[in-house]
N, C-alpha and C positions, 0 to 999 in steps of 0.2 A: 538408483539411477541418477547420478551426479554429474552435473560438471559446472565452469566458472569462464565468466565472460571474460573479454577480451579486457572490463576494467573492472576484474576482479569481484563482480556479484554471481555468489552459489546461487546454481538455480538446480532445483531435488523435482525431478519429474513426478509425483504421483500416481497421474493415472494418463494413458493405459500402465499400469504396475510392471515392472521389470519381468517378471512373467509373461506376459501379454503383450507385450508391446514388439510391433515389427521395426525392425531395423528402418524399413521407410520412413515410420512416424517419428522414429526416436532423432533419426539424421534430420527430416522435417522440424519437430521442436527444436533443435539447436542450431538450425540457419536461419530460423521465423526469428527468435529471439537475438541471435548476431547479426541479423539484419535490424531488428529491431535499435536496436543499442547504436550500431554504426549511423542511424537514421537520426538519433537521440543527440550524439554526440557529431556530427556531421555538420559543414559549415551552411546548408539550409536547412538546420532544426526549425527554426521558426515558423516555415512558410507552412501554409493552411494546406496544401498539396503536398509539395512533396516531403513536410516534414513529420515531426512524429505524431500530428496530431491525427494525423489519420490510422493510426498504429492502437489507440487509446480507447478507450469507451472511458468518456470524458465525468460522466457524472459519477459511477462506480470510482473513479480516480480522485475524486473530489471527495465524497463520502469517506473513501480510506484514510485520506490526508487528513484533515477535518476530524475524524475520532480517532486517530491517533494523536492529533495537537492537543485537541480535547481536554483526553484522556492520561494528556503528561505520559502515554505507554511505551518506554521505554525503547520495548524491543518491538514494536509498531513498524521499524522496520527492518527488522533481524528475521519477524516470521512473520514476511509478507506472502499472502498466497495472489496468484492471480492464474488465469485459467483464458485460454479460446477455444470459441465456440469451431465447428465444419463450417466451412461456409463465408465464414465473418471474419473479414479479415482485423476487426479488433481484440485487443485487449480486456479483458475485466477482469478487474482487481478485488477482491476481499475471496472469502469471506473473510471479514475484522474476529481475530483471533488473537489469544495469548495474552490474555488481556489481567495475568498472575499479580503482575507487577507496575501496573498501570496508577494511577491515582495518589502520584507519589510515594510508591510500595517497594521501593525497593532501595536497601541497606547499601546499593554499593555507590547510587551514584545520588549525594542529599538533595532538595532544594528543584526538583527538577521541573515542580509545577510551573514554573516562571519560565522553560528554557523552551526553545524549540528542538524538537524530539530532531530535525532536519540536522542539526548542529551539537546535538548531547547523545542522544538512542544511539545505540549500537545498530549493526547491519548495515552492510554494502548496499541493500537498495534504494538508502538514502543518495547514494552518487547521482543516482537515474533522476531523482525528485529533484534535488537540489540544481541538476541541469534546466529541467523544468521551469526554476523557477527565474530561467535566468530570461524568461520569455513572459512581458509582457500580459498574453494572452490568458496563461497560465494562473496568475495574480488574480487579472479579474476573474476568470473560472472561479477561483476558490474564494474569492471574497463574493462572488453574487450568490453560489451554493452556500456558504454558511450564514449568509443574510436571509435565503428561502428559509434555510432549517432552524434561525432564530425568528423568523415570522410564522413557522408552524408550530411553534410550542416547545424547541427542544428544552429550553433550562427545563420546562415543566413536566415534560416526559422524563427527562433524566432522574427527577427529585423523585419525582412519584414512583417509578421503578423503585430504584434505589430501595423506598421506604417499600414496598410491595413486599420487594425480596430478602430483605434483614434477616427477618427469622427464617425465611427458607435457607437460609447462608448462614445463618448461625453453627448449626451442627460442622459444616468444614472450616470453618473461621479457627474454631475452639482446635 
């Protein structure tokens, strides 16, 4: 169950599965999201009401941005998932997935740890981001969020994982 925004971002329904899903939901998903978008790219994007910040769930969006830059992951934003709740008229973005060719892993494009994934990665839903960021508010969003997650420990969560799961990761490495 496919289809592609007005500027060009696939968006692949999951669930309710093509099976399941009523014609209601399926025409709902794709006027939430072209509203969405028309909101994103709309001349009051910025405003606190009527623009897309209220469309977001602001810290899941931060979280995505932030381990995809991270993680240099390429396609961070080629397979981006994001999901809304009944009820909630937000956004939430991850689960952070696809993460193959992340950490500088991948032969086609070299050197990427240094690049921003916004301006290198592949994926149209880098347009929606990139609009983002042409907002002020957006900026500090993501620099106060990745200041929280370097005040809780990330380098040290990352190293320690990492080293945790070596040998669990050895066998599909090889």
């Amino acid at each position: 169950n496919y289809f592609t925004t007005s500027r060009g971002v696939p968006i692949r329904i999951h669930y309710p599965d093509e099976e399941e899903i009523a014609a209601t939901q399926n025409t709902y998903i794709r006027n939430y999201i072209k509203d969405f978008e028309q909101t994103l790219f709309g001349s009051n994007f910025k405003d606190s009401l009527k623009g897309y910040r209220s469309w977001i769930d602001s810290t899941s969006l931060a979280n995505l941005i932030i381990g995809t830059e991270v993680s240099a992951n390429i396609d961070g934003y080629w397979s981006t998932y994001f999901y809304k709740q009944q009820q909630d008229p937000r956004l939430y973005w991850g689960p952070m997935w696809d993460y193959d060719i992340a950490y500088n892993n991948d032969h086609r494009i070299q050197g990427t740890a240094d690049d921003l994934m916004t301006d290198t990665g592949y994926g149209e839903t880098k347009i929606w981001i990139n609009r983002m960021w042409a907002d002020p508010w957006f900026a500090r969003l993501i620099h106060r969020r990745y200041n929280e997650l370097m005040e809780a420990g990330m380098t040290d969560y990352m190293l320690n994982t990492i080293d945790s799961i070596a040998t669990l990761l050895q066998e599909s490495q090889e």
